[in-house]
C-alpha angles and dihedrals in degrees: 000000000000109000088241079064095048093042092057100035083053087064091087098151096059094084096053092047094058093050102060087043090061090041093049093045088047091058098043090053095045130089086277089077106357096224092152101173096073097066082090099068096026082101104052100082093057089043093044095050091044096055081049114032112101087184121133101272092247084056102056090047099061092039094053097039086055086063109047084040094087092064099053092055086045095052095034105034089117084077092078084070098059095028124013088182104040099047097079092038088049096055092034084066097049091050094049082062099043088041093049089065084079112056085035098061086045097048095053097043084068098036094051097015086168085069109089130230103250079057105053094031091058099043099049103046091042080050100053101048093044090053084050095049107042104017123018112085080353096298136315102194092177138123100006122168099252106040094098086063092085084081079066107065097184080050103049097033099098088066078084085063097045121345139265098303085059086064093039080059099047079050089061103031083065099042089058087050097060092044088063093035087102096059101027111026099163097053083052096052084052092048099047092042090045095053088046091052094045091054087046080055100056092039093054096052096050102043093075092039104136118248133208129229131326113252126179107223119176136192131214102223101211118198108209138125121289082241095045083137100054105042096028100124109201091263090053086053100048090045083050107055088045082064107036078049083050099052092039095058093044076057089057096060090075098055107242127179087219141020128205130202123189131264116292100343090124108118122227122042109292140336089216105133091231094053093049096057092045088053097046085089099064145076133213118219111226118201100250088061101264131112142231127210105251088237091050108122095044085052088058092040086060107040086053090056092048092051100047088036092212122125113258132215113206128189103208132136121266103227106188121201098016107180131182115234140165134206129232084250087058092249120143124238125187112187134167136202089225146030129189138162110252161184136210144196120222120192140143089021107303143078106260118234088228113091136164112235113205110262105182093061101202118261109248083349093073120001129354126255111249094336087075086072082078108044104185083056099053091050088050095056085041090064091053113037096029120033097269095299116171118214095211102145121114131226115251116226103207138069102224118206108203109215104205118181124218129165092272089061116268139332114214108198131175122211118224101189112220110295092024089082084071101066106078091191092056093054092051104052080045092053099038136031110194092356086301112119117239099176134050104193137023120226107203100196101185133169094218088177074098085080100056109193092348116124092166095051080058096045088052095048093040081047091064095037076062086047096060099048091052096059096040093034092232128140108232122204107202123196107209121194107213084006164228088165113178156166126231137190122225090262088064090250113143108241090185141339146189111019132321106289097012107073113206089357118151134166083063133088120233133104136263132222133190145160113239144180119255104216129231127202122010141267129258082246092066090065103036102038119180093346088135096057097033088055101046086056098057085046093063092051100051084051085054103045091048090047087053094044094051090043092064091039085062102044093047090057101039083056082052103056092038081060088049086055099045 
C-alpha cells in the first residue's frame, strides 16, 4: 500500500465527520430551527467526503451512517410512543440510506473513473432518495434534503416540471458544483447559474398560471390521543361529539362550501351504512344508568349536516360486514369482515354509501413491509416492539373522487388519509388520470396525535402536504388532529394554518376557515410523474452494471498476463 493510501485511509475520521455536518445542517434546515436556506448545501459534506474518502467501501458506510444517525433520533425520537422497540431500528435504518450515498459515489469514481462527478454525485443521491421514498420498506418519503425549499417558491417552482425528486436533483446538481468549486471554479459558477435560471424558469411560467373560482373551505381541528379509538370509553365519546357539533358549527359561521374533520375522530363504530343499520338494535348502557341508540352518533352527524346544510367530509373507520351477535354468557359482538380507514361524504342529510378506503396502509403504523406476508409473525413482533397493536386494517383499491355541490356548481376532491400525502405518486394518480385532472382540491384528512410533543414530527408532515399541491397545482385542506390544519394554495404556499385566531397552532381544538383557488389545467408533473427519480435510478444501475463489468474484465486480464509470465 503506497503511503498516499495509507495517508487517506488513515483519515478516518473524515467519513464520521461528514456525517454529523450534513446531520447538524439538516436539522437546522428542518422544521426544528427553519433555517431553510441551508437545504442547499445540507448535501456538500457527504459529496465532499465521497469524491475524497479512500476507505473500504463497508467503512465508510458505517462511518458515515454513525454520523448521520443523531439526526434521525432527533428527528424521530415520537416513535418511542408508539413503539419503544421499533424508534432506534427505524432510524438505524434511514441513516444506513443517507449514509450509503457515500461509499457508492467513491466506489464508482474508481470503477468508471471517465463519468464525471456531477454525474455520479446527482444520480446517486436523486436515486437513493427516491429508492427511500417510493420502494424501499414500501416508501418513507420523510426528511429529505430539499423539502424545506417549499418556503422558497423560485426554488421549489420546477416540482411543478417534474416533481419533487426534479428539485431533489437541481439540490444536488448544485452541491456537486461547490465541491468542485476549488479546482474548477468556472464550471461551478455555469452549473450553479444554470440550475438558478432553470428554477426562475420555472417560477416565471407558473405564476401566471389562470385560476378558477374562489371557494371558502374550512377544518375542524380536533385535540385527542393518537389511540382515541382505542381507549375512548362511551362517555369520552358522547363529551366529544358535543364538542366536534360545537366546532363545526363555529366552521359554519364562515360560510364554507365544505367542511373537513380529521381521520378517524368520528365517534361510535363505523359510519358504514350497513353498520349503522346492524347497530340500530341495540342500546349502550352509560354509567349513570341511561342509555344511548346504537346508531346514535351517525344519526347526530347527520342531523348536523342537515341543519347547517354544508358537505361534509368525515374521517371514520369502514367497518364491512358488520353483524350483531351475543354469547352464551349475554354478552354483545360486533364483529366485521373488513376494516378500512376511511372517509365519507355527508350531504343532504345522510351519510353517503360512497367512501374512500385508505389505499397507502402506513409502514410500521399500520402493517408491516414484507413481514405482513406472514401474519402470525407480524402480531408476534407487534407484542413485543409495540404494546400488542394489531394491524388489522385492509387496503382500499379505488381512488374515490368525492363530487360535493354547492351553489357555484361542484367541487370534485380527492382524500389522501395522514401519511398518504407522502407519497407524491399516489397524489398524483388521486388528482389526474392520463395526465386530465379529476379533482380540484385535496383533502388531507390526518390524526397527527401520531406525532406526541413533536412539533417538528407535524411541520414535517404539513411541509409534504405543500409538496403535493405544488406539483399537481392543487390547493389541499388538511384537517389536522391535534393540529397544524391548514389551507394551501396550489403554489404550496400556506394561505392559513392552525385555528381561527391562532395561526399554526396545534395541541388545541377549534376550526379553521379560508378562501382558495380553484385550479385549472394541469401541471407538466401530471404527465411525466416520477420520470426524475425513476431515471436517476436507472441510471445507477447502468453506472453499476458497467463498474462490475470492467472490474471482471480487469481482473480477468490481469490473471492472463500473471499465466504469460509464468
Amino acid at each position: 500500500m503506497s503511503t498516499d493510501t495509507q495517508h487517506k485511509q488513515g483519515r478516518w475520521w473524515a467519513c464520521p465527520a461528514a456525517g454529523l455536518a450534513h446531520a447538524a445542517l439538516m436539522y437546522a434546515a428542518g422544521p426544528g430551527v427553519g433555517w431553510w436556506w441551508l437545504a442547499l448545501v445540507a448535501a456538500v459534506p457527504l459529496m465532499w467526503a465521497a469524491a475524497k474518502t479512500n476507505q473500504p467501501w463497508w467503512r465508510a458506510w458505517l462511518l458515515t451512517t454513525a454520523g448521520v444517525l443523531p439526526l434521525w433520533l432527533a428527528w424521530e425520537w415520537w416513535v418511542l410512543d408508539v413503539s419503544e422497540l421499533g424508534m432506534v431500528p427505524l432510524a438505524v435504518i434511514v441513516s444506513l440510506v443517507v449514509g450509503a450515498y457515500v461509499p457508492g459515489v467513491a466506489w464508482l469514481r474508481r470503477a468508471v473513473p471517465s463519468v464525471p462527478l456531477l454525474v455520479l454525485g446527482t444520480s446517486v443521491w436523486t436515486g437513493l432518495e427516491f429508492a427511500r421514498g417510493e420502494i424501499i420498506m414500501d416508501g418513507y418519503a420523510w426528511g429529505f434534503a430539499a423539502h424545506p425549499l417549499i418556503d422558497a417558491p423560485v426554488l421549489a417552482a420546477p416540482a411543478g416540471w417534474g416533481g419533487f425528486y426534479l428539485v431533489s436533483l437541481l439540490v444536488a446538481t448544485l452541491g456537486v458544483a461547490l465541491v468542485e468549486a476549488w479546482a474548477r471554479p468556472a464550471r461551478a459558477a455555469a452549473v450553479c447559474a444554470g440550475v438558478l435560471a432553470l428554477c426562475g424558469a420555472a417560477w416565471w411560467a407558473g405564476r401566471d398560471t389562470p385560476a378558477g373560482e374562489v371557494v371558502k373551505v374550512a377544518a375542524v381541528q380536533t385535540n385527542l390521543p393518537q389511540n382515541n379509538k382505542l381507549d375512548w370509553t362511551l362517555e369520552d365519546e358522547v363529551r366529544d361529539m358535543s364538542r366536534f357539533e360545537e366546532l363545526t358549527r363555529q366552521a359554519a359561521r364562515g360560510g364554507p362550501v365544505l367542511i373537513a374533520w380529521p381521520e378517524t375522530m368520528m365517534p361510535g363504530l363505523s359510519l358504514e351504512p350497513d353498520a349503522v343499520r346492524a347497530l340500530a338494535g341495540l342500546e349502550w348502557k352509560l354509567e349513570d344508568g341511561s342509555s344511548l341508540p346504537g346508531d346514535a352518533f351517525a344519526e347526530r352527524l347527520a342531523g348536523l349536516q342537515r341543519e347547517l346544510g354544508i358537505p361534509m367530509l368525515v374521517g371514520e373507520e369502514a367497518r364491512v360486514g358488520t353483524r350483531v351477535e351475543r354469547t352464551a354468557d349475554g354478552m354483545i359482538r360486533v364483529p366485521c369482515d373488513r376494516h378500512y380507514n376511511s372517509v365519507y361524504l355527508v350531504s343532504g342529510g345522510r351519510i353517503g354509501a360512497v367512501r374512500y378506503d385508505k389505499v397507502r396502509l402506513t409502514p410500521f403504523g399500520e402493517t408491516m413491509p414484507y413481514i405482513r406476508a406472514w401474519p402470525w409473525l407480524q402480531q408476534q413482533m407487534l407484542n413485543v416492539g409495540a404494546g400488542g397493536m394489531t394491524f388489522d386494517l385492509s387496503a382500499g383499491s379505488e381512488l374515490t373522487v368525492f363530487e360535493v355541490a354547492h351553489a357555484g356548481g361542484t367541487l370534485r376532491a380527492v382524500t389522501p388519509v395522514c401519511f398518504e400525502s407522502t407519497e407524491a405518486s399516489l397524489c398524483r394518480r388521486m388528482v389526474y388520470a392520463g395526465g386530465v385532472r379529476r379533482a380540484d382540491l385535496i383533502v388531507n384528512v390526518t390524526n397527527d396525535g401520531w406525532f406526541g410533543a413533536s412539533r417538528a414530527g407535524r411541520m414535517q408532515h404539513l411541509q409534504m402536504a405543500r409538496w403535493r399541491s405544488l406539483e399537481t397545482g392543487t390547493p389541499t385542506l388538511r384537517a389536522a388532529n391535534t393540529g397544524v390544519s391548514a389551507v394551501i394554495d396550489r403554489r404550496g404556499a400556506i394561505v392559513a394554518a392552525g385555528v381561527d385566531g391562532a395561526p399554526g397552532a396545534a395541541w388545541l381544538d377549534g376550526a379553521l376557515t379560508a378562501e382558495i383557488e380553484l385550479p385549472r389545467g394541469a401541471t407538466a408533473y401530471a404527465s411525466v410523474g416520477d420520470a426524475v427519480g425513476w431515471g436517476a435510478l436507472g441510471v445507477v444501475g447502468v453506472l453499476v452494471v458497467t463498474g462490475l463489468a470492467k472490474g471482471r474484465l480487469a481482473n480477468s486480464t490481469g490473471r492472463g498476463r500473471r499465466a504469460d509470465k509464468r
